[in-house]
Backbone as CSV, one residue per row, in Angstrom:
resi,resn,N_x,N_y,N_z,CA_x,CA_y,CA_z,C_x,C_y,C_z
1,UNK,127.702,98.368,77.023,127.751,99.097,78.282,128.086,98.193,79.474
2,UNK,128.101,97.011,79.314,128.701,96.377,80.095,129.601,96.201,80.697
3,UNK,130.598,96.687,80.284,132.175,96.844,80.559,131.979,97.726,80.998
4,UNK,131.180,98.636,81.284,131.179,99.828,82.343,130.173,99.853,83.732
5,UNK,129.938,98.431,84.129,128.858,98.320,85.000,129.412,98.074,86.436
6,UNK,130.562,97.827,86.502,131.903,98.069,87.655,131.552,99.200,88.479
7,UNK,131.404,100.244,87.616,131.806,101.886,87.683,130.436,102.090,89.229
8,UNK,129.394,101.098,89.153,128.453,101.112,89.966,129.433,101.645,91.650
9,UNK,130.442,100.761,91.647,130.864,100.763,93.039,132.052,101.504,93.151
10,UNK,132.338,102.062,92.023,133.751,102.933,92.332,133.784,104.393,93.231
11,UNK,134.627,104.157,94.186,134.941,105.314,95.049,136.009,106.515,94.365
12,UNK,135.815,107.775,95.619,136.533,108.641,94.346,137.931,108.058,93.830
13,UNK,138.567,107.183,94.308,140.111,106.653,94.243,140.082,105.873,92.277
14,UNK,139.050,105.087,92.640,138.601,104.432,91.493,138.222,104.848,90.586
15,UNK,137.376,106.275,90.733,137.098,107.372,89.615,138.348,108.368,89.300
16,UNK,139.241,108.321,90.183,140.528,109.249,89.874,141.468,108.639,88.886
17,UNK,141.623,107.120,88.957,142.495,106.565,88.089,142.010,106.301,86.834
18,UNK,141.052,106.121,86.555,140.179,105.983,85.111,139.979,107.426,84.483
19,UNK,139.749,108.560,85.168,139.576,109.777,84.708,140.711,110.506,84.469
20,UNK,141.853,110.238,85.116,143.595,110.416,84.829,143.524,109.940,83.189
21,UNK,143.324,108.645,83.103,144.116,107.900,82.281,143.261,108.639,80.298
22,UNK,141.566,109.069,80.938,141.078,109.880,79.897,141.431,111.300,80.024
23,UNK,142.106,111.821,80.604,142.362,113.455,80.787,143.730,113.546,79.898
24,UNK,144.722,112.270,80.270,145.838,112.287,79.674,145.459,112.150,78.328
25,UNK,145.047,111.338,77.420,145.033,111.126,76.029,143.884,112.553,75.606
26,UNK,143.093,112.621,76.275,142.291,114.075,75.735,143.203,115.019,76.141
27,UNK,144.118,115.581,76.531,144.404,116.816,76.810,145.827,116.736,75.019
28,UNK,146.344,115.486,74.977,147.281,114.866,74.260,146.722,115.066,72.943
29,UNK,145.393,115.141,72.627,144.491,115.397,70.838,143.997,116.423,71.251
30,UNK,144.248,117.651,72.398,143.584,118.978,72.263,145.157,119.303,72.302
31,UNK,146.298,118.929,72.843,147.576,119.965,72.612,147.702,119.758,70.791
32,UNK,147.691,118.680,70.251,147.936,118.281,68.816,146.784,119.194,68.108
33,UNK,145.449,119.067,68.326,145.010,120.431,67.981,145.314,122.224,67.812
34,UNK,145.339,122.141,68.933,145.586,123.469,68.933,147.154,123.636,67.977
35,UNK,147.695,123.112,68.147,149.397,123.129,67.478,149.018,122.960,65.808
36,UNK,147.586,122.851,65.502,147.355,122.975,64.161,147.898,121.942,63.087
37,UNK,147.870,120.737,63.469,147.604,119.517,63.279,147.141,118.562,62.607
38,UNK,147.069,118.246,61.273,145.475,117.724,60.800,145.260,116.494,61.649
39,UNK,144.170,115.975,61.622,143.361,115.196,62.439,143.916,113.853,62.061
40,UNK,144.124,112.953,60.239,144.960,112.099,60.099,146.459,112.028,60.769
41,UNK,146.938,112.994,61.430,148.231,112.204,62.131,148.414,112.594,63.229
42,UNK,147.276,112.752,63.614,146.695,112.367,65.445,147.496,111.378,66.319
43,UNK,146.817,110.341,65.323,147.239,108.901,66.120,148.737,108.554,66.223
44,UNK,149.460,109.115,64.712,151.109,108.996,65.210,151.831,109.387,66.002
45,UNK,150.986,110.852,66.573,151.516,111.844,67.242,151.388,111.577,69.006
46,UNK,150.437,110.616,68.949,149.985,110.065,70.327,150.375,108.636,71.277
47,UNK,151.625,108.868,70.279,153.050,107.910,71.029,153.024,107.882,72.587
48,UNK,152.709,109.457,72.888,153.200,109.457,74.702,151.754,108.575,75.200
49,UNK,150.692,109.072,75.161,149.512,108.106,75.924,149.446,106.822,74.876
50,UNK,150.092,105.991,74.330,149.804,105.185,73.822,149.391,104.115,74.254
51,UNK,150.048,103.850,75.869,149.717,102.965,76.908,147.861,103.025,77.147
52,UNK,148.005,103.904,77.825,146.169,104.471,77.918,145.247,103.910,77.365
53,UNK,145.436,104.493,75.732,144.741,104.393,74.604,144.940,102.687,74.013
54,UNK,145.446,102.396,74.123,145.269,100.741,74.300,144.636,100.123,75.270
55,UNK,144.599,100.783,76.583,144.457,99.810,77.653,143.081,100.088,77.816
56,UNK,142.012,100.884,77.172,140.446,101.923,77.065,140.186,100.825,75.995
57,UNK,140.892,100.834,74.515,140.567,100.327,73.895,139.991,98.819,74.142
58,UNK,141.081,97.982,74.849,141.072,96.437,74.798,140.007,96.203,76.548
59,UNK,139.932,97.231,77.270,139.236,96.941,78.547,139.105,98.434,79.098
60,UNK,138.219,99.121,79.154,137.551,100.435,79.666,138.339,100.563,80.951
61,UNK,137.684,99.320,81.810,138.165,99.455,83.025,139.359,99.158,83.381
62,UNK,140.255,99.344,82.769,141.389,98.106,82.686,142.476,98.924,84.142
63,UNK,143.480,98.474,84.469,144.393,98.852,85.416,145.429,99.782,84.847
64,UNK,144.953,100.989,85.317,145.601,101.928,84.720,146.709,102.238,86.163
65,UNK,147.757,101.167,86.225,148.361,101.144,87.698,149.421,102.554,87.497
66,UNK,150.249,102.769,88.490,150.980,103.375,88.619,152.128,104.054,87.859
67,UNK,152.370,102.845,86.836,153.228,103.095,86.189,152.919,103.177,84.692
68,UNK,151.707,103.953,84.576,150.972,104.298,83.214,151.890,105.770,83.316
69,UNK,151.832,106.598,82.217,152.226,107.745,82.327,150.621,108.572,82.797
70,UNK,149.768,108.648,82.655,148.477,109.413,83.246,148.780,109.274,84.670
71,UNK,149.108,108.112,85.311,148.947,108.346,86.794,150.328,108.965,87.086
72,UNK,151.535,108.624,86.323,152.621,109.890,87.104,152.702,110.927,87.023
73,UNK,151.980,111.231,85.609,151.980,112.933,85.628,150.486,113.467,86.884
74,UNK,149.557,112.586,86.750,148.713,113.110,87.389,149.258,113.325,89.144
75,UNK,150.112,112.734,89.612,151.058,113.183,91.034,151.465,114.187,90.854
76,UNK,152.269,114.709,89.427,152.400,115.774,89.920,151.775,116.858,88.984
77,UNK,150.858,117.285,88.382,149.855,117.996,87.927,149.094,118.417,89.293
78,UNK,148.350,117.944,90.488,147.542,118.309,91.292,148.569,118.701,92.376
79,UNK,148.946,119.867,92.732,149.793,120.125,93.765,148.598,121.129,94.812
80,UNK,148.763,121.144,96.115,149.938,119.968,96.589,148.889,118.726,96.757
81,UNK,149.614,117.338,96.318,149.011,116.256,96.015,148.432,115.793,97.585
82,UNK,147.746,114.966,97.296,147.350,114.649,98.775,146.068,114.854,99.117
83,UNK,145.681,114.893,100.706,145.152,114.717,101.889,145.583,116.838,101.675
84,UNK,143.859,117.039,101.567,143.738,119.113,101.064,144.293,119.562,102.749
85,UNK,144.081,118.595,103.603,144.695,119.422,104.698,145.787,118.737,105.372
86,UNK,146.846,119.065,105.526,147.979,118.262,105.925,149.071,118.885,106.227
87,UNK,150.294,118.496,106.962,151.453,119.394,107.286,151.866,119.807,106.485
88,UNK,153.092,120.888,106.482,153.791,121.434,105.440,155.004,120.458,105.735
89,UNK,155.290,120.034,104.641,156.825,119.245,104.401,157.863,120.087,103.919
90,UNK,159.207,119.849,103.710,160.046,120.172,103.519,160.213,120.657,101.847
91,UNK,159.748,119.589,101.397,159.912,119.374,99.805,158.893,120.291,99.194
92,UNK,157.459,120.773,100.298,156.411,121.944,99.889,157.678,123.358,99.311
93,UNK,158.473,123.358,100.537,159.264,124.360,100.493,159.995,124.654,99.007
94,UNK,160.804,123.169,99.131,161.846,123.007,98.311,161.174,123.625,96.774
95,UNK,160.363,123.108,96.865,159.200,123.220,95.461,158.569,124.533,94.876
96,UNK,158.320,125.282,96.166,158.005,126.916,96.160,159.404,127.851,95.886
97,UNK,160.372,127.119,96.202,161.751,127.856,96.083,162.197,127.674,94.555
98,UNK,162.629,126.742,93.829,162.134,126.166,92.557,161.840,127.129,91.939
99,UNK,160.295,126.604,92.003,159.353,127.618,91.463,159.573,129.054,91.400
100,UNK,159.670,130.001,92.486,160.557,131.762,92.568,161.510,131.754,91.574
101,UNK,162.498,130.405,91.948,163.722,130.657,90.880,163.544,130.682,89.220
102,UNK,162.544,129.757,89.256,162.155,129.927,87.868,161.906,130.889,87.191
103,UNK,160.582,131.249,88.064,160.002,132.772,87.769,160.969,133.676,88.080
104,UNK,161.696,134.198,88.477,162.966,135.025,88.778,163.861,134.890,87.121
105,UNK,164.283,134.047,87.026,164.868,133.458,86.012,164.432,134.212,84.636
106,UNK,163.380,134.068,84.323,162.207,134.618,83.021,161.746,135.715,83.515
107,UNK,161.986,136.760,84.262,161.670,137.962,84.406,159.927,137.876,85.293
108,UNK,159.620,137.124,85.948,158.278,136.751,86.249,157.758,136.937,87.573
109,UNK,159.468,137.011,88.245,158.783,137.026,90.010,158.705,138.529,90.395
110,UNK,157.637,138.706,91.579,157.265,140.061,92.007,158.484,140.540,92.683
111,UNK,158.467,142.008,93.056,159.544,141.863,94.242,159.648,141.648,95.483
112,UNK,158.351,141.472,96.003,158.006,141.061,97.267,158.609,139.367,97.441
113,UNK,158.818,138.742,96.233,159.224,137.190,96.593,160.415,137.616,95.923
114,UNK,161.361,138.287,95.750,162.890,137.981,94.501,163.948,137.759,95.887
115,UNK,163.599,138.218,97.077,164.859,138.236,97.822,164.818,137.603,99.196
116,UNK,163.124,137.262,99.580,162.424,136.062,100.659,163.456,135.474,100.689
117,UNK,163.954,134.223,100.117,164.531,133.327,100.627,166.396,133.530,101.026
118,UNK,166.747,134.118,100.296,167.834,134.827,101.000,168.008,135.764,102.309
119,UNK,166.895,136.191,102.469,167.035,137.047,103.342,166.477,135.609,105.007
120,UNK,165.785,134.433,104.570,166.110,134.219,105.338,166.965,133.420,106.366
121,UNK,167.878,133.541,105.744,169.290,133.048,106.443,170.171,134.646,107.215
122,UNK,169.370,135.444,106.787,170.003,136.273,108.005,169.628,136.099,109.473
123,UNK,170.722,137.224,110.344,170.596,136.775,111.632,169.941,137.624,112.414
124,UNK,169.660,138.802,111.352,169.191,140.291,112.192,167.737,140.781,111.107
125,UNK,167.185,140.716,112.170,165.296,141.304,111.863,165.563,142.624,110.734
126,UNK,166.739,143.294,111.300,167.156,145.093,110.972,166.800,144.753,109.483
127,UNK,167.436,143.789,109.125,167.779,143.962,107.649,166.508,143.785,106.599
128,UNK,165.191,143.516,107.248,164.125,142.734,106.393,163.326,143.887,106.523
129,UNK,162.704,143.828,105.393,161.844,145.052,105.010,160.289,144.599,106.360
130,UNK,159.575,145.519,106.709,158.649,145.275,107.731,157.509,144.352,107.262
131,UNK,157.486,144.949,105.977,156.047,144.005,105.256,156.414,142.992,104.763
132,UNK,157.620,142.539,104.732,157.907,140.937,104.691,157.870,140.290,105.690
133,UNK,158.365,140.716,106.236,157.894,140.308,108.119,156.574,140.122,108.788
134,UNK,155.607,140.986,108.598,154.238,141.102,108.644,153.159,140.217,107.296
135,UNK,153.533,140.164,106.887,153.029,139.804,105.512,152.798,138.290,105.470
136,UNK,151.833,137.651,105.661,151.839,136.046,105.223,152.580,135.557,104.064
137,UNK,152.943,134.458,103.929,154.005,134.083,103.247,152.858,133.955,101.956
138,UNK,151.454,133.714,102.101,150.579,133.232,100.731,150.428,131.635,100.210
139,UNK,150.295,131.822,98.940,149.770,130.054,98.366,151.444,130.288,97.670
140,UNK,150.970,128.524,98.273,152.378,127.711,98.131,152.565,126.967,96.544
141,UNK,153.072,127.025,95.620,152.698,126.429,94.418,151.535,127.167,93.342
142,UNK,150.639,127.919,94.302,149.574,128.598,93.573,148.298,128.062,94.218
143,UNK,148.521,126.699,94.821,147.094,126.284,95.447,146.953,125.907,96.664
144,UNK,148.333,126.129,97.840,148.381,125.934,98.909,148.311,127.026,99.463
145,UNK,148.005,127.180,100.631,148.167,127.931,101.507,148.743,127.522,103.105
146,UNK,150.046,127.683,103.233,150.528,127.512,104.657,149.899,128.103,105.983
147,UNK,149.459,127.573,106.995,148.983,127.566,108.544,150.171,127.652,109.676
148,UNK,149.800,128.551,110.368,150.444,127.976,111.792,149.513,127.697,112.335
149,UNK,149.251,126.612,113.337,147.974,126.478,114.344,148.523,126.631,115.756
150,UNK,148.206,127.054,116.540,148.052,126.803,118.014,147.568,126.001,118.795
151,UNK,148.114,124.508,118.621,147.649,123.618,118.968,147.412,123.468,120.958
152,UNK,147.813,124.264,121.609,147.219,125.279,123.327,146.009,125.152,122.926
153,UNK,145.136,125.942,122.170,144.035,126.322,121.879,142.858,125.060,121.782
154,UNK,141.502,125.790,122.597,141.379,123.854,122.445,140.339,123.916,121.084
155,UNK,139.752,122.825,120.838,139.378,122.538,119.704,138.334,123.177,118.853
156,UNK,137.318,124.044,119.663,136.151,124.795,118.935,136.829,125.918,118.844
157,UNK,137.926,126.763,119.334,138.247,127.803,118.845,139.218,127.555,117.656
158,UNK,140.235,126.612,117.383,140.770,125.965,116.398,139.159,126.238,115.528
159,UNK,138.361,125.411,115.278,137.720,125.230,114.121,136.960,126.323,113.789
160,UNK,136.785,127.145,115.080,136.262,128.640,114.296,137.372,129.762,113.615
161,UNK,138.569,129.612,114.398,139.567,130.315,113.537,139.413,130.203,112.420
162,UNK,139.416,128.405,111.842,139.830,128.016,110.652,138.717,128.333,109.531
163,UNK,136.984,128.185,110.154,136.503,128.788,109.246,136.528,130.321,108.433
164,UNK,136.872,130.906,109.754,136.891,132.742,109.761,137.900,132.735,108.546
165,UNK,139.224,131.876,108.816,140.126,132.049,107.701,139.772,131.798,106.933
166,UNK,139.018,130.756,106.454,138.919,130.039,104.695,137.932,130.758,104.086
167,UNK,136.866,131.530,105.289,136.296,132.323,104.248,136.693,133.725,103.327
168,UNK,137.595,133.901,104.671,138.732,135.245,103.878,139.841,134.228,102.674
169,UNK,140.208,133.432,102.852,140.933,132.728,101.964,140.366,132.190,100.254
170,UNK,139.048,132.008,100.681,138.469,132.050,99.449,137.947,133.197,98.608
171,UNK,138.085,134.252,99.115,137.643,135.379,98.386,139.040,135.742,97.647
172,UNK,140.527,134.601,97.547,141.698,135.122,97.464,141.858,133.946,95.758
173,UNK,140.945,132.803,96.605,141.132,131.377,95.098,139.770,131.079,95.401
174,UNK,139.078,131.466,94.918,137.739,130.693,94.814,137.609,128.979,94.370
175,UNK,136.772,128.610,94.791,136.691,126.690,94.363,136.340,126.757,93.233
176,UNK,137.081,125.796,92.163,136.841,125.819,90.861,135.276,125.675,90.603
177,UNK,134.705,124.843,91.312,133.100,125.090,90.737,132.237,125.174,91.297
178,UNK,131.249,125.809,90.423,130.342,126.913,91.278,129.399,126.164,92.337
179,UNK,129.534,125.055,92.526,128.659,124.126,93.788,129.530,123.823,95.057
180,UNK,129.612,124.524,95.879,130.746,124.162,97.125,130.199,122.345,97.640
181,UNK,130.442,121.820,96.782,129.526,120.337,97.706,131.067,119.371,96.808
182,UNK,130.736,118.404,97.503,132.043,117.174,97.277,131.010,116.671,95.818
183,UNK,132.326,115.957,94.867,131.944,115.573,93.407,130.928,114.460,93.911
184,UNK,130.136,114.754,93.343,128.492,113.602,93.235,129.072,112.385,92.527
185,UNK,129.784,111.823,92.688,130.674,110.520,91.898,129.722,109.307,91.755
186,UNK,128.659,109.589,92.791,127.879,108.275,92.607,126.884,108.171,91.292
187,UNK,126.853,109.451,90.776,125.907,109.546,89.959,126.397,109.299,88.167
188,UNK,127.379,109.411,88.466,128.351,109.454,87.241,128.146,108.165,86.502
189,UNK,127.558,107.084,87.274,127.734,105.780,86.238,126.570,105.810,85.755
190,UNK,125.080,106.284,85.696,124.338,107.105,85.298,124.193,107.772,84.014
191,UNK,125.226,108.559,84.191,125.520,109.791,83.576,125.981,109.364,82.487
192,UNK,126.607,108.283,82.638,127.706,107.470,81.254,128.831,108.289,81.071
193,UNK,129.356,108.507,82.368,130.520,110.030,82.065,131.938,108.881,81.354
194,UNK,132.232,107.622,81.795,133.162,107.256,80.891,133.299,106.644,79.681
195,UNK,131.733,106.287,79.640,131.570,105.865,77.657,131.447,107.265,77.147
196,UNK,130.746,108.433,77.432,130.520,109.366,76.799,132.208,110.130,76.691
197,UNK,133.870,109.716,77.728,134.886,110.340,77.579,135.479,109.500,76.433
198,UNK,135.186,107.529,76.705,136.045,107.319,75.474,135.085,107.620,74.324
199,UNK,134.007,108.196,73.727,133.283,108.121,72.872,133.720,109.527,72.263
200,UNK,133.720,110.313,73.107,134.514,111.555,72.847,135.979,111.866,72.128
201,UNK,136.743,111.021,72.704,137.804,110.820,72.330,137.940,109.925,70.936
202,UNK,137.299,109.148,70.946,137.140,108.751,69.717,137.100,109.633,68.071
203,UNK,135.350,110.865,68.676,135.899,111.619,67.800,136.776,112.305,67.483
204,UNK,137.195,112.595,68.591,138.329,113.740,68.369,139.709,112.786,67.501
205,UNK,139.616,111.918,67.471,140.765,110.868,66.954,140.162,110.386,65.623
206,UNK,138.838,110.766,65.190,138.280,110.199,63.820,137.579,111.592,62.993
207,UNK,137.736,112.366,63.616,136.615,113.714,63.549,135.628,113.758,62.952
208,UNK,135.100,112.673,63.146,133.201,112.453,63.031,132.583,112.842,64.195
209,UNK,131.185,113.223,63.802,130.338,114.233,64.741,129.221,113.114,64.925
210,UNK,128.360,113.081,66.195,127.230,112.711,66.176,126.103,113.918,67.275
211,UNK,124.750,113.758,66.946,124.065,114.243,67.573,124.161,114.010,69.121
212,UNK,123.462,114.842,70.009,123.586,114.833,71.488,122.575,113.755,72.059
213,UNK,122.008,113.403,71.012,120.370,112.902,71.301,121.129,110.862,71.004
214,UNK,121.789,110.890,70.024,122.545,109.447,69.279,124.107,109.100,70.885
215,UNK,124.104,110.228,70.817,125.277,110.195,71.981,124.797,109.328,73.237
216,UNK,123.694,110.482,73.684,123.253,109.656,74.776,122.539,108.299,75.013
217,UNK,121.651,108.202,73.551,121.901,107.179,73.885,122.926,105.813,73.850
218,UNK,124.059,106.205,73.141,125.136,105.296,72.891,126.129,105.067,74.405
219,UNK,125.737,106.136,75.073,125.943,105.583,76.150,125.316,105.809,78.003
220,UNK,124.140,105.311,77.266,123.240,104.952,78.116,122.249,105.699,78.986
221,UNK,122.626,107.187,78.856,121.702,107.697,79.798,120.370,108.109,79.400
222,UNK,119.958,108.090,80.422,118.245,107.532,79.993,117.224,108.686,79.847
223,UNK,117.511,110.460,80.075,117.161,111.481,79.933,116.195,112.295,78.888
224,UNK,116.992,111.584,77.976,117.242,112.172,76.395,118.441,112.854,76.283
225,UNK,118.145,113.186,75.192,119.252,114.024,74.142,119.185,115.326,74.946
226,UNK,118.004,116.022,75.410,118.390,117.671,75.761,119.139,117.557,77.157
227,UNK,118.705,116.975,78.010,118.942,116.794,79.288,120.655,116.416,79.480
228,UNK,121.059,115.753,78.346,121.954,114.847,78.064,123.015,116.267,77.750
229,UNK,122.907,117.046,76.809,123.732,118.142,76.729,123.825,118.893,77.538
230,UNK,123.034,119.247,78.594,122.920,120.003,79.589,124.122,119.903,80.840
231,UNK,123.895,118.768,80.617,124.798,118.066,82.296,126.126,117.575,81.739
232,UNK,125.611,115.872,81.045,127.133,115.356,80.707,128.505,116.273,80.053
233,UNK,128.338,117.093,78.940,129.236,117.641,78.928,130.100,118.502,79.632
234,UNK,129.271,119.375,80.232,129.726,120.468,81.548,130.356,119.551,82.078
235,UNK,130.390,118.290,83.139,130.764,117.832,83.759,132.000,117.270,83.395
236,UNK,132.128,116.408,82.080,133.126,116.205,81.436,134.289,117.399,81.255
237,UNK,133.735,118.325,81.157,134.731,119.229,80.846,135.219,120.187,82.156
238,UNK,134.396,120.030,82.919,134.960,120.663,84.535,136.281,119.392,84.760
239,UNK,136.260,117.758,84.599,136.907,117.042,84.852,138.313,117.154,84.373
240,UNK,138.131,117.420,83.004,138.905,117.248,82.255,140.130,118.768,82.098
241,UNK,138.894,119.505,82.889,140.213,120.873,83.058,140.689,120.743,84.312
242,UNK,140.357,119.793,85.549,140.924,119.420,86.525,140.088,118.663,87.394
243,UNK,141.047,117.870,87.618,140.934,116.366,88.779,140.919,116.805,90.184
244,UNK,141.593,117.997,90.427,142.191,118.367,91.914,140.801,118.126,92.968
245,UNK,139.517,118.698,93.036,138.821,118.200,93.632,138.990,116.687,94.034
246,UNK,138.720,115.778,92.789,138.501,114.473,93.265,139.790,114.096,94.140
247,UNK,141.048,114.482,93.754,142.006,114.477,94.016,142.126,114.118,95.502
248,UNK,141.442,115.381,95.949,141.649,115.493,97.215,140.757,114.397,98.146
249,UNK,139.435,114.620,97.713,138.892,113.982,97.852,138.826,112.237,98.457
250,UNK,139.835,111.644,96.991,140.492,110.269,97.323,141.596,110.541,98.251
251,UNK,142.209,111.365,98.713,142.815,111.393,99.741,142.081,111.590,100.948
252,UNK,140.839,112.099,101.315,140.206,112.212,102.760,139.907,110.762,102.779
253,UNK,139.046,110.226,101.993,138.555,108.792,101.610,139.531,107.750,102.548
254,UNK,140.442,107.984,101.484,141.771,106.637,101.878,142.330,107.172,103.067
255,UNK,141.961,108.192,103.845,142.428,108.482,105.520,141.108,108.343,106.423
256,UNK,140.621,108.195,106.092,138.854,107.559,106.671,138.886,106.077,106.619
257,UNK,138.922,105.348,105.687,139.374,104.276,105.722,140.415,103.607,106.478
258,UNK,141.424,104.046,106.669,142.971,103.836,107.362,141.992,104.152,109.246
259,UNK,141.262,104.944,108.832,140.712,105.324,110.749,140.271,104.083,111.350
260,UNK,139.202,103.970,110.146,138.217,102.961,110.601,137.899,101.574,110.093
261,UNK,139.434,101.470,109.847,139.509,99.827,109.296,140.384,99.111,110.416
């Protein structure tokens, strides 16, 4: 457990790149699963994270830099990437347009979006249906949602607008989990959440089973065994079906930092 005693001081930035690099090779022996697979040719099949799965193996903590495949797909897996509140760019656009075309393409888009973007290069209001006009444009990608602000307006009515909105906005995408509070990251080295992911992964790559009670303690948490099933897994598996919280997260972080450094 030593090689995991680092984890004491890691911020969410530091928990995002280590939890990338286990989301990629676990999601990589649950697609080979499900595709019905036997479990002996796992490991041949796991060419694409092979980087990863070496770099866990020979050092837990090891530098899972930029140019691992976990951290490029993980840029663009969490859309929109970033700092959760931020301007709309160009390329948001470009990306939502894309996207229509796609879905257009495969029979998928509504008709309220099949003719949006054509229509707006016209020059006359006449021609646009009223409720496209009236109608918020919606989430951008599926998890954005575009703002105009009134930056006239001075600052406490800005922040009450914005709550009034997000609470109507969330009754539209609810937050993936059921605790509205920022990821408890400090507690995680604790928890043994990254011996218990490569330990996990392991089985899933050997398909040997152990008890919840042998688990925990193999990596370290000090509860027991019941307590130990209760929490660590849930948590593991909220992670592992998405990062986007922390995501964001290491983006407020690393703009807090940039303030006040």
């Amino acid at each position: 457990m030593e090689k995991y005693q680092e984890t004491e001081a890691f911020g969410a930035a530091e928990w995002l790149t280590q939890l990338r690099a286990r989301k990629y090779v676990h999601d990589c022996f649950v697609s080979f699963t499900n595709a019905g697979l036997d479990l002996p040719y796992m490991s041949e099949l796991l060419q694409a994270a092979e980087t990863e799965l070496t770099l866990m193996r020979e050092s837990p903590l090891g530098d899972f830099s930029d140019s691992t495949w976990s951290q490029v797909m993980g840029d663009f897996s969490e859309v929109p990437y970033g700092n959760p509140v931020r301007g709309l760019t160009l390329l948001d656009l470009i990306n939502q347009y894309r996207a229509d075309h796609q879905d257009c393409e495969n029979g998928l888009c509504p008709e309220s979006k099949k003719n949006r973007w054509s229509l707006i290069q016209t020059t006359s209001l006449k021609v646009i249906p009223e409720e496209l006009i009236s109608t918020p444009v919606g989430a951008l990608m599926e998890t954005g949602e575009p703002l105009l602000v009134e930056m006239r307006a001075p600052d406490p009515v800005l922040v009450e607008a914005f709550v009034d909105w997000l609470k109507k906005a969330r009754t539209r995408q609810p937050i993936s989990s059921s605790k509205r509070e920022r990821p408890a990251y400090r507690d995680w080295k604790g928890y043994g959440l990254l011996p218990y992911l490569d330990l996990r992964i392991w089985l899933m790559e050997t398909g040997n089973r152990i008890s919840h009670h042998v688990m925990a303690e193999a990596v370290g948490y000090c509860k027991g065994g019941d307590s130990f099933r209760k929490t660590v897994p849930k948590l593991a598996n909220d992670l592992l079906f998405s990062l986007a919280e922390l995501e964001a997260m290491a983006a407020v972080e690393a703009t807090s930092e940039k303030l006040y450094s």
